[in-house]
Structure formats: structure tokens, C-alpha cells
N, C-alpha and C positions, 0 to 999 in steps of 0.2 A: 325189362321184366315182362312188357307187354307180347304176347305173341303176334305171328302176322296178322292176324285178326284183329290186334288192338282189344283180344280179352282178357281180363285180368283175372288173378284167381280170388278163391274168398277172403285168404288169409291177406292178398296187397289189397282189398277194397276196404277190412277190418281196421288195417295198418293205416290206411291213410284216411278214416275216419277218426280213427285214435288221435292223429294229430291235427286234423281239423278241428276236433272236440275240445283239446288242450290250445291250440289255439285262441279258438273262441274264446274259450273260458279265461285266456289271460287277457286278451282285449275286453271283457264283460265287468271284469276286475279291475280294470284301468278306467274305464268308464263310470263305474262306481265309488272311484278313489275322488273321480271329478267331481260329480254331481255332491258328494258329499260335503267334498270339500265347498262349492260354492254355498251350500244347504248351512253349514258353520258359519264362513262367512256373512251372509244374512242375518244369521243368530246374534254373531258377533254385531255385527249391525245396530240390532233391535239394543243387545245389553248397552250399547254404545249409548245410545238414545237414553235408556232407563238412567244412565249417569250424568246426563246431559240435563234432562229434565230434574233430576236431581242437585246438579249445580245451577239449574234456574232458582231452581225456589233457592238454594241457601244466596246466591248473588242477590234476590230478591230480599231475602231478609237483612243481608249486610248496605243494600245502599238504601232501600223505600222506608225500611222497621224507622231508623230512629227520625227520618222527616215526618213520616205518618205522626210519629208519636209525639212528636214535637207541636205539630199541628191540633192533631187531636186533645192534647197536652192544655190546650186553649180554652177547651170548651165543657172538659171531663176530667175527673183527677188521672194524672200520668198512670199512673197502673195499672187503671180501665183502660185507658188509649192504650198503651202498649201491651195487655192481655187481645184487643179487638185486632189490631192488626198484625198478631202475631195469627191468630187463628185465620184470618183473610190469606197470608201470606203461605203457613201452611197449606190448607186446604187447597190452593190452586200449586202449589209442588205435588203434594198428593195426587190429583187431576193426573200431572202428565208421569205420573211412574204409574198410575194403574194405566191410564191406555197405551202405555209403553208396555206392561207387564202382558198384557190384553192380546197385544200386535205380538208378543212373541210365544204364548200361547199357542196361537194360529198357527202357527209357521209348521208347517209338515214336512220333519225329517225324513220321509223316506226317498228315497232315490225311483222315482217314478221313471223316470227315462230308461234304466237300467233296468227296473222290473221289467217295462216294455219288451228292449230285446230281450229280455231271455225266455219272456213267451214264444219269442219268432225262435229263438234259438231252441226251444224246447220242441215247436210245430218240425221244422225242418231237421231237426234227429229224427223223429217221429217217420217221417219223410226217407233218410236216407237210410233207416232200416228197414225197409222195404225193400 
């Protein structure tokens, strides 16, 4: 298509911008499916933990509650022992679900790497319309 000159006309420089541009965009797209994805991951992560810390405290209440209480049991009517270490035992499950809640809070979904190029991908349009 090229002449001996090696110049193109406007309509093959359109045409193979056209599919430069759809290219791009489906590599921008694939890169964005990644980032996402590992972005979930992470998340998944965090809610992993929030459950984790969550079976702290109940494992905590099933093996320490009735030895505390038993203990405690000694020196305070049962009741009182097991109302005090029930509230001990919660409030440090509590602890790790809010700075688990906290840690995933933070977590910022957007796909930064992919915003990145498409600014470069946005300059160099910019660029090749010229």
C-alpha cells in the first residue's frame, strides 16, 4: 500500500491507528482484570483475617472461659467470675475484628497501575494525532 516513497495515505495512517487504539484498549483491559483481581484478593485476605480473628476469640471462649471461671470461681461467686471473663475474652475478639475491619477499610480498590497507562495511552493519542 505504501508507495516508493514509503508514504502512506491519511485513510492507512487512520486505519492503523484504529487498530493500534483497539489494541491498546484490549491490553488496558487485561491489565485491569489483573490488578483487580490481585486488589480482591487482598480484600479476600483482610475478610480472611476478620474470621480468623473471629475464631480467636470464640476458641478463646471455648478453652480459657470455664478454667478462668473455675479459678475465679475461688475467690467470687461463679457468676461474677464468669460475667468478668467473659467480658475479658470478648473485648480482645473485638480488638482483632475492628483492626481487621480498619486493615480493610484502607485497602484502595482502584487499579492504580492501569489508571497509570492509560494516561501514557491517552498522551500518546494525543501524540499520534498530530
Amino acid at each position: 500500500m505504501a508507495s516508493h516513497n514509503e508514504e502512506r495515505s491519511v485513510g492507512e495512517l487512520f486505519s492503523q491507528l484504529a487498530g493500534d487504539s483497539a489494541s491498546l484498549i484490549r491490553q488496558e483491559v487485561r491489565l485491569a482484570k489483573i490488578e483487580l483481581g490481585q486488589k480482591a484478593a487482598q480484600a479476600g485476605k483482610q475478610l480472611g483475617l476478620v474470621a480468623v480473628g473471629g475464631g480467636v476469640a470464640y476458641a478463646g471462649v471455648l478453652a480459657i472461659v470455664a478454667g478462668l471461671i473455675v479459678l475465679l470461681g475461688q475467690y467470687l461467686p461463679m457468676w461474677l467470675a464468669a460475667f468478668i471473663v467473659g467480658i475479658v475474652i470478648a473485648g480482645g475478639g473485638y480488638y482483632i475484628v475492628r483492626e481487621q475491619l480498619a486493615a480493610l477499610t484502607h485497602l484502595d480498590p482502584t487499579p492504580t497501575a492501569t489508571v497509570e497507562t492509560l494516561k501514557q495511552d491517552k498522551q500518546w493519542l494525543k501524540e499520534q494525532m498530530r
